[in-house]
C-alpha positions, -999 to +999 in steps of 0.1 A: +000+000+000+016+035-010-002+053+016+016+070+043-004+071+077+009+101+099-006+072+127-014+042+136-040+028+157-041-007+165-073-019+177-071-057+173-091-077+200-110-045+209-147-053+204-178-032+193-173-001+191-145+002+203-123+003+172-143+033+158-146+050+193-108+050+194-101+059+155-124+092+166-100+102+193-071+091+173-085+113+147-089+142+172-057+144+178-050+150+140-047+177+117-072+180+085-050+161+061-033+139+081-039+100+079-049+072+108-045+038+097-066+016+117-061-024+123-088-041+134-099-077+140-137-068+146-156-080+111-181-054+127-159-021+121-158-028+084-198-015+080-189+009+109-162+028+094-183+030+060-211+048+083-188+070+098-171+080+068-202+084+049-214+106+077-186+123+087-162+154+067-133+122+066-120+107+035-115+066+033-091+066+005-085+029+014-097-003+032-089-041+033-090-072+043-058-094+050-076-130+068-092-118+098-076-085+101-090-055+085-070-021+077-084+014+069-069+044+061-089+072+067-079+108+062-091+136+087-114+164+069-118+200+074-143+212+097-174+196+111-200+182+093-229+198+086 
């Protein structure tokens, strides 16, 4: 993968919702730009993070699946959404 987190959260094991909960303070601590990669072992987050993009000012330039562990990348926005 070319991209280039600025972070990296690793959530494997973490259950429902925990994974998203932590990529939102993860992404907090962010500038708009910058990137979070997120691992993940909760087949859960990979609907979740498609919601939160989707409803969010984030870009998810990139997600997959490697067995039973899942990786996004997902780029904070600018502002809040509206």
């Amino acid at each position: 993968m070319a991209l280039q987190p600025d972070d990296l959260l690793d959530a494997r094991g973490l259950p429902c919702p925990l994974p998203l909960l932590k990529a939102k303070q993860a992404l907090s601590q962010l500038a708009p730009g910058q990137l979070l990669e997120i691992i993940a072992t909760d087949a859960g987050s990979w609907r979740d993070f498609e919601t939160f993009v989707a409803q969010s000012t984030h870009e998810m330039p990139a997600r997959e699946e490697r067995g039973d562990v899942y990786h996004y990348w997902i780029r904070k926005g600018e502002g809040r959404p509206s």
